[in-house]
N, C-alpha and C positions, 0 to 999 in steps of 0.2 A: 885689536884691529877696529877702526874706525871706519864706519859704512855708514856711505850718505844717499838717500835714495832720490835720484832727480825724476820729477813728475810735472806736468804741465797742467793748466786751465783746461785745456782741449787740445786736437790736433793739428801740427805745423804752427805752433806756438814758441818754438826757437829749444827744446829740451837735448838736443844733440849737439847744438854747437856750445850749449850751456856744459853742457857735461866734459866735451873738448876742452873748455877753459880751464874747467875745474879741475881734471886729471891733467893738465898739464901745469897748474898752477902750485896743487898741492903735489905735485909729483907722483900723482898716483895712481893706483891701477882703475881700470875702467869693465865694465859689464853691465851686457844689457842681457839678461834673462829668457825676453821672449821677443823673436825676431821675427814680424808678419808682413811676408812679402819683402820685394826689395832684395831678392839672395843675390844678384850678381852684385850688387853696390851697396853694401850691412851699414847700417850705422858704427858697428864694430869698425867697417873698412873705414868709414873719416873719419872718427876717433885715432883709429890708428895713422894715418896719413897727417893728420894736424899734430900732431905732438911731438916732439924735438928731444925732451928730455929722456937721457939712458936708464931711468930707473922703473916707470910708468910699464907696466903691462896688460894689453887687452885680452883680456879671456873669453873663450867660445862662450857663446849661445849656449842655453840649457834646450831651446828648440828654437827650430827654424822651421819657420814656417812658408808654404809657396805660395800665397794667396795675399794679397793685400787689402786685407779685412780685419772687421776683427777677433782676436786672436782667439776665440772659444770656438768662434764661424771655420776660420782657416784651420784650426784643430781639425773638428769635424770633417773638413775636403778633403784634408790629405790621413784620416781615415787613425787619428789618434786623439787621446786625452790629455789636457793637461792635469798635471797630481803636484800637490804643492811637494809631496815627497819625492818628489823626480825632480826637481828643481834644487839642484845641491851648488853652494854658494863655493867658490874657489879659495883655493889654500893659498893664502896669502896674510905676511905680516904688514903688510902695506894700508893705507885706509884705503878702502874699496869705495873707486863711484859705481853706483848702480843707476840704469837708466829704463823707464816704466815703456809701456806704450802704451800711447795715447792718455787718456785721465783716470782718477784714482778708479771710477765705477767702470771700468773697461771691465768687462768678462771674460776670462781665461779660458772658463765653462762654464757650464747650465748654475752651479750651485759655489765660485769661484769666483772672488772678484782680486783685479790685482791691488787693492787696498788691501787685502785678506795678505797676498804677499810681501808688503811693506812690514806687516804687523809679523808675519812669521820671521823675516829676516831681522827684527830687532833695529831699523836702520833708522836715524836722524834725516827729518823731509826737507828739502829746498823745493816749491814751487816759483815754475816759472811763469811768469803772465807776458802778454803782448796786449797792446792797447786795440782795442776795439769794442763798435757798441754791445753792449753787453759783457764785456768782459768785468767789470764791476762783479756783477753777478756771480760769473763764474768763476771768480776768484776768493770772492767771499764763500762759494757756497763750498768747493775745495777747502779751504781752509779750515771751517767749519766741521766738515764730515775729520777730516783730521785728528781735531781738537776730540769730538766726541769719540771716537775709538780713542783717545786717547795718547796719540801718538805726538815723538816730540819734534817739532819744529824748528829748522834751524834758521829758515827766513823765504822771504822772497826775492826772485832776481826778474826785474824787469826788463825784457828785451825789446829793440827798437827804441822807435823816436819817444820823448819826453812826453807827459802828460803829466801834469803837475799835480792839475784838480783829484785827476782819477788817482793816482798814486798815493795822495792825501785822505782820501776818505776812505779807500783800503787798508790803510797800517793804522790809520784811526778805530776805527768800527774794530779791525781782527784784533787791534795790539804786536800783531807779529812786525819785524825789523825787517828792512829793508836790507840785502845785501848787495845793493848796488842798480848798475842797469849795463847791459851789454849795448852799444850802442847800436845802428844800419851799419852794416858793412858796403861798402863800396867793391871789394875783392874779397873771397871766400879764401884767404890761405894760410899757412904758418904761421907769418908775419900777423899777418890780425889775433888769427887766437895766442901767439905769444905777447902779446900789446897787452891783449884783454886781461890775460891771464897774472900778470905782472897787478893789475887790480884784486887778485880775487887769491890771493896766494896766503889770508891769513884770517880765513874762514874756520 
């Protein structure tokens, strides 16, 4: 089974509608591990809503969380821990997309990072970037912490409008490949993420 773990630069950075593509493109199943905040409308829920294809399955949360914080903080509120051993990966011969919250150094807990869980899951990284000042930075520095755990790399997807400069000195400086760029959506529905998805179906 192939597991690909989708991670972002930082937050509201495009890693759910990225993940949409991808489990619809490679036809495959999708999971996001830890859900903070957001229970009546899951990322789970528009994964599952954008995707067309019969074979693709979304699997529960390992937690949900009621607070939209972050995920070590929202632990704590609602009065539990997270344990990387509670967090059991779903049975499936399909390639799994997995989706993080928010960036690698997000806290699960006190002594927990969900890079910690990238690395226990064994799973191939796609970061996603969105162009903004400073995003150079935090995509280099992403990518970097990466590299040093030693984990491997399947590319970057850049979502939104174009930036040529910045996209250039990023795959320069990291080495990592580009797999593509999701473009602004005009409408948020099927029809987009199957368009998208038709680019990104042979990752």
């Amino acid at each position: 089974m192939r597991r690909i773990f989708i991670t972002g630069i930082g937050t509201d950075i495009g890693k759910t509608v990225a993940a949409a593509i991808l489990t619809e493109g490679l036809k495959a199943d999708y999971w996001k591990p830890v859900q903070a905040g957001g229970l009546e409308d899951t990322d789970s829920d528009f994964v599952r809503r954008m995707i067309t294809n019969d074979r693709s399955t979304v699997h529960p949360e390992a937690f949900r969380l009621n607070h939209p914080v972050s995920p070590h903080l929202a632990a704590a509120m609602d009065g539990i821990r997270i344990r990387l051993k509670d967090i059991r990966v779903p049975r499936t011969r399909n390639t799994l997309i997995i989706e993080g919250a928010g960036g690698l150094m997000v806290p699960l807990s006190e002594k927990l990072l969900l890079i910690d869980l990238i690395e226990r899951l064994k799973a191939e990284v796609i970061v996603v970037s969105r162009h903004y000042l400073g995003s150079i930075n935090h995509t280099l520095l992403t990518l970097e912490m990466l590299k040093k755990r030693k984990l491997p790399i399947c590319g970057v997807i850049f979502n939104g409008d174009e930036n040529a400069a910045t996209e250039k000195i990023i795959l320069k400086i990291s080495g990592v490949k580009s797999l593509g760029r999701i473009p602004p959506a005009s409408r948020m529905n099927r029809e987009f993420i199957r368009r998208q998805a038709a680019m990104f179906s042979m990752i």
